[in-house]
C-alpha positions in Angstrom: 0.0 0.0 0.0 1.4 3.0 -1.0 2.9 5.8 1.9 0.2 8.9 2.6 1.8 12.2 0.7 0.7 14.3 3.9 2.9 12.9 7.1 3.2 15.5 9.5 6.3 18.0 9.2 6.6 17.6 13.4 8.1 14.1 12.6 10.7 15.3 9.8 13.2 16.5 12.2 16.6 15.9 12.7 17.8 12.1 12.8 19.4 13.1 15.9 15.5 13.1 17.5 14.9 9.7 16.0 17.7 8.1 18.0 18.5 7.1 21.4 17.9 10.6 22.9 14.7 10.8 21.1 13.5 7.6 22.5 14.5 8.4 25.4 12.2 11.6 25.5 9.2 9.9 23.8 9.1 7.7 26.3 9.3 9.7 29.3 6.7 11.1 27.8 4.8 8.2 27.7 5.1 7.8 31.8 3.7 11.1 31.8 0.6 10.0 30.1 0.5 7.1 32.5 0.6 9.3 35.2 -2.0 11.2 33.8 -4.2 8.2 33.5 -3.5 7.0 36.9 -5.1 10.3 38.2 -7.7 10.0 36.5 -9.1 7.2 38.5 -9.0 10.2 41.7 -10.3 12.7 39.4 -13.5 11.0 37.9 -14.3 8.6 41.2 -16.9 11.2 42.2 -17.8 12.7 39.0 -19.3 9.5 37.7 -21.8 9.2 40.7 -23.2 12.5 39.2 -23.3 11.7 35.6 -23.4 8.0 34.1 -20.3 6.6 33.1 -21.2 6.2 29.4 -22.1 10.1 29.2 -19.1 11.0 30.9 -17.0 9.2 28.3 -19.0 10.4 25.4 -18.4 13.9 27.1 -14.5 13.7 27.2 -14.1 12.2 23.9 -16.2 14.6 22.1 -14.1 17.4 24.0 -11.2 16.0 23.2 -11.9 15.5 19.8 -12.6 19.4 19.4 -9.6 20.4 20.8 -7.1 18.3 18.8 -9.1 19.4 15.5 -9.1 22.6 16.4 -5.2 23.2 15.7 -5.2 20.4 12.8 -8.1 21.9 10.2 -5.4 22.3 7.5 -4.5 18.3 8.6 -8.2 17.2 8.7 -8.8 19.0 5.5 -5.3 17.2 3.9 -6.0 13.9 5.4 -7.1 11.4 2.6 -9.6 8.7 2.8 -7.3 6.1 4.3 -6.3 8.5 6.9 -9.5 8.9 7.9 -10.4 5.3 7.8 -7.3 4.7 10.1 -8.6 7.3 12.4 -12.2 5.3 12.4 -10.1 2.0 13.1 -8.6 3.6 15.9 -11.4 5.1 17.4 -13.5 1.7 17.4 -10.7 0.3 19.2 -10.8 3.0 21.8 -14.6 3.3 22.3 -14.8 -0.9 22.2 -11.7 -0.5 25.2 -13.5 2.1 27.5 -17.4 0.5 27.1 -16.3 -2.8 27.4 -14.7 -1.5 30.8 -17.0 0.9 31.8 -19.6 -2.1 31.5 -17.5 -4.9 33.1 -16.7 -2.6 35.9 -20.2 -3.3 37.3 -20.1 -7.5 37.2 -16.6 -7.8 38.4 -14.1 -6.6 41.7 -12.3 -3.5 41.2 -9.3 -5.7 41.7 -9.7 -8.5 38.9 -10.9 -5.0 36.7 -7.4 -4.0 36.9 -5.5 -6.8 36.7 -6.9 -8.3 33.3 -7.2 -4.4 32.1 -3.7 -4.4 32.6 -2.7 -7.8 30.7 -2.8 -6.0 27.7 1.2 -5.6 28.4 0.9 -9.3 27.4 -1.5 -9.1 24.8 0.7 -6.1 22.8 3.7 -8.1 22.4 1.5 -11.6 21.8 -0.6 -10.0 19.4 1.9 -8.6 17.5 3.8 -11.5 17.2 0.7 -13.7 15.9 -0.4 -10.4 13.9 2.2 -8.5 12.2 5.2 -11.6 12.8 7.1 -8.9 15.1 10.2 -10.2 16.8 10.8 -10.2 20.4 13.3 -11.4 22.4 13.4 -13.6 24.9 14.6 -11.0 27.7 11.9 -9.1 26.8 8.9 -11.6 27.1 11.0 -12.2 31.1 10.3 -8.4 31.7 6.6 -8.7 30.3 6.1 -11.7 32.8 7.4 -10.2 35.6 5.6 -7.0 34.9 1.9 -9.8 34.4 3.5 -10.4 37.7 4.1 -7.0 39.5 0.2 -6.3 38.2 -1.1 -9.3 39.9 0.4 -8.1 43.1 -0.5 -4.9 42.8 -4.1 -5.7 42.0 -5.0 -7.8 44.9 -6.4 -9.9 42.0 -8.7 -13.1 43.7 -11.6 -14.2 44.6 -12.8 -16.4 41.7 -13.7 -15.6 38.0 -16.5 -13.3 37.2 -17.8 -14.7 33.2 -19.5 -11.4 32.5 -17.5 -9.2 34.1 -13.9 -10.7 33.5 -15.0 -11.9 29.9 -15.8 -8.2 28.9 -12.2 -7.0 30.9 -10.6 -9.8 28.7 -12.2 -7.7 25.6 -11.0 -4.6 27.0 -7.8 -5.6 27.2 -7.0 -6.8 23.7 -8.7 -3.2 22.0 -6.1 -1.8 24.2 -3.3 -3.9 22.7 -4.7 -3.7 19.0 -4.7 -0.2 19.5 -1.4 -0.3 20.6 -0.5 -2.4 17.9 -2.6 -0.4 14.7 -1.3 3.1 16.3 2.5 1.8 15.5 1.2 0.8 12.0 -0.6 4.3 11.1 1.5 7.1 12.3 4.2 5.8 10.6 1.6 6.8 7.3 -0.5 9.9 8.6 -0.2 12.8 10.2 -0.5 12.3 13.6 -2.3 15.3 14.7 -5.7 15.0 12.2 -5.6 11.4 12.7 -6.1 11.5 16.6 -9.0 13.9 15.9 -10.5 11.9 14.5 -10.3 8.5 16.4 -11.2 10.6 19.4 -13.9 12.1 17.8 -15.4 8.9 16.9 -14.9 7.4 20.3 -17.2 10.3 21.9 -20.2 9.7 18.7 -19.8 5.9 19.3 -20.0 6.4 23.4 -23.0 9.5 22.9 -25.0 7.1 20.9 -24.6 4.1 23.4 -25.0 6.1 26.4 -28.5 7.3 24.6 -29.5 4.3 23.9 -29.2 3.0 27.2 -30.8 5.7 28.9 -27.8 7.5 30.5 -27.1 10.4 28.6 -27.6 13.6 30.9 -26.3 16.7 30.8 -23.3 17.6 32.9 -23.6 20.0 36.2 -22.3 20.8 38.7 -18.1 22.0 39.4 -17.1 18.5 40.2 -18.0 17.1 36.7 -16.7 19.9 34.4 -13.4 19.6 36.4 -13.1 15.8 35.8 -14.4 16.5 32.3 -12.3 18.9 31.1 -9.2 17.1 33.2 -9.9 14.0 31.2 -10.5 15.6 27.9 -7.4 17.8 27.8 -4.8 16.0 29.6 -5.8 11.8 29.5 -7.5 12.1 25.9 -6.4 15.4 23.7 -2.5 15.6 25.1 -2.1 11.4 26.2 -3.1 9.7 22.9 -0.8 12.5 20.7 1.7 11.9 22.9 1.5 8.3 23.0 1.3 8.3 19.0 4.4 11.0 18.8 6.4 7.9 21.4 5.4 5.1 19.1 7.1 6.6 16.2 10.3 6.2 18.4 9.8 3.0 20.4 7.9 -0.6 19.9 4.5 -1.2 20.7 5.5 -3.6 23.5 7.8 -1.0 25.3 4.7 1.5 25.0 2.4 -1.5 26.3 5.0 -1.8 29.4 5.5 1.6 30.3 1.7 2.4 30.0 0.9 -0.6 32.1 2.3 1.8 35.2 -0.8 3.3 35.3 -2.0 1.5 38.5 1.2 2.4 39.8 0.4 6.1 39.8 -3.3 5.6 40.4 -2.3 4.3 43.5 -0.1 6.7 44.3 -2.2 9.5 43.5 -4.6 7.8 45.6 -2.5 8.0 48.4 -1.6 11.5 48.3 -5.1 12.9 47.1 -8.1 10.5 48.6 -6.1 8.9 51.4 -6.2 5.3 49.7 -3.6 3.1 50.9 -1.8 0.7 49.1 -1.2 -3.1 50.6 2.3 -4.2 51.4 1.8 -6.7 48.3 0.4 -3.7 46.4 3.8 -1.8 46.7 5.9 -4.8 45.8 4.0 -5.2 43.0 4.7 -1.5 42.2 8.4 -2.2 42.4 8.0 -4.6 40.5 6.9 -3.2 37.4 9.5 0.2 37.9 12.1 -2.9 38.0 11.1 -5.1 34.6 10.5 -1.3 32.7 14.3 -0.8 33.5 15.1 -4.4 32.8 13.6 -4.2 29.7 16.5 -1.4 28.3 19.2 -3.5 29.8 20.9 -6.2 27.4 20.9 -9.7 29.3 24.0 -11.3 30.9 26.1 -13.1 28.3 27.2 -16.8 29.7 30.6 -17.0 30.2 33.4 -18.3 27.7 34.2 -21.6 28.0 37.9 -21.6 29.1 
């Protein structure tokens, strides 16, 4: 298929910004949007007693939407029809990812929710091996386990399976990773700016359609909401998926799956500091965990020594 004429001048720089340094930066970048969505968990707790959880998402994607297409007419208007198709694809994959959640959040624990949210550091690197034949090494899949493994302590994850609940988590988890996984494909083709318009454009029309046909569309009062909304919308939606699009132009899809699995890690931090949550002594190890397989995962492995 042949390359998209309009890829955005913000990713022609110098090779210098493509390297090492550049990676470096995308993907501190990338904890930054993981620390955005682990607030997020502190920010929206109360806001969705107020207004149902599939209006508020249909309310901070349609935001979000609007302010990244604000900046990018010229893009949107440039974009061709496969761009815009990719930007569909995407947003599917997001809406199908926060539904499925927002949905499977009421016939399962908290706990199990954010385990098998989280396997999608698992999935990423599975799928894309199955999918698109990409490589990985075998130092890598022992960081991915031990970061399935720093989840599962951090979770608390127990108490039996959950069909409904876990099942729809389990489909949750793999629109994250194809997400993941088609993001590294299309940016690569599109101007990043237009095309995260649209996909989070369509996530909020997908979402405001559900949540009207269920009943739960409302409109949003009261300071507590628009905080959360507008929160959500600029820094977890508008600013988190560019910048996660910008990283993956600079790192692999499972490295972005790994790093963006320290979301919990935050939210429970964040909890901590804001809402007086506590994490367990398991919970914390867990934590440390994770922090130790991301850093693992830029270290080469041990060579076995020479025969002598």
């Amino acid at each position: 298929m042949a390359e998209d004429s309009a890829v955005a001048p913000v990713f022609t720089g110098p090779a210098a910004a493509r390297g090492p340094r550049g990676r470096w930066i995308a993907e501190l970048g990338l904890v930054g949007v993981a620390a955005a969505w682990g607030l997020t968990f502190t920010v929206i707790q109360d806001a969705v007693v107020v207004l149902a959880p599939l209006a508020f998402v249909a309310y901070r994607f349609l935001v979000a939407g609007l302010l990244m297409a604000a900046p990018f007419a010229a893009g949107l208007r440039r974009l061709s029809g496969q761009g815009w198709l990719a930007g569909v694809v995407l947003g599917l994959l997001l809406v199908s990812g926060y539904v499925t959640q927002t949905i499977g959040l009421t016939h399962t624990t908290a706990s199990s929710a954010g385990f098998i949210t989280g396997l999608y550091v698992v999935f990423t690197p599975l799928l894309g091996w199955v999918l698109l034949r990409q490589a990985l090494r075998p130092w890598a899949w022992a960081c991915v386990a031990a970061a399935t493994v720093g989840l599962l302590l951090l979770s608390g994850f127990g108490g039996g399976w959950h069909p409904l609940g876990d099942g729809l988590m389990l489909v949750c988890s793999v629109s994250f990773a194809l997400h993941i996984l088609y993001t590294d494909r299309v940016v690569r083709r599109f101007e990043v700016g237009p095309l995260v318009a649209v996909s989070l454009t369509v996530c909020g029309l997908v979402a405001l359609v559900l949540a009207a046909l269920t009943g739960d569309l409302s409109v949003p009062s009261g300071g507590q909401v628009w905080v959360a909304l507008l929160f959500t919308a600029v820094f977890a939606s508008s600013l988190a998926y560019f910048m996660q699009s910008f990283a993956q132009l600079r790192t692999s899809p499972a490295r972005t799956s790994l790093i963006l699995a320290t979301e919990p890690v935050f939210a429970g931090v964040f909890g901590f500091w804001l809402a007086g949550d506590r994490l367990s002594t398991l919970g914390w190890v867990g934590a440390g965990v994770m922090a130790l397989a991301i850093i693992a995962m830029e270290a080469k492995p041990p060579r076995p020594a020479s025969p002598t």
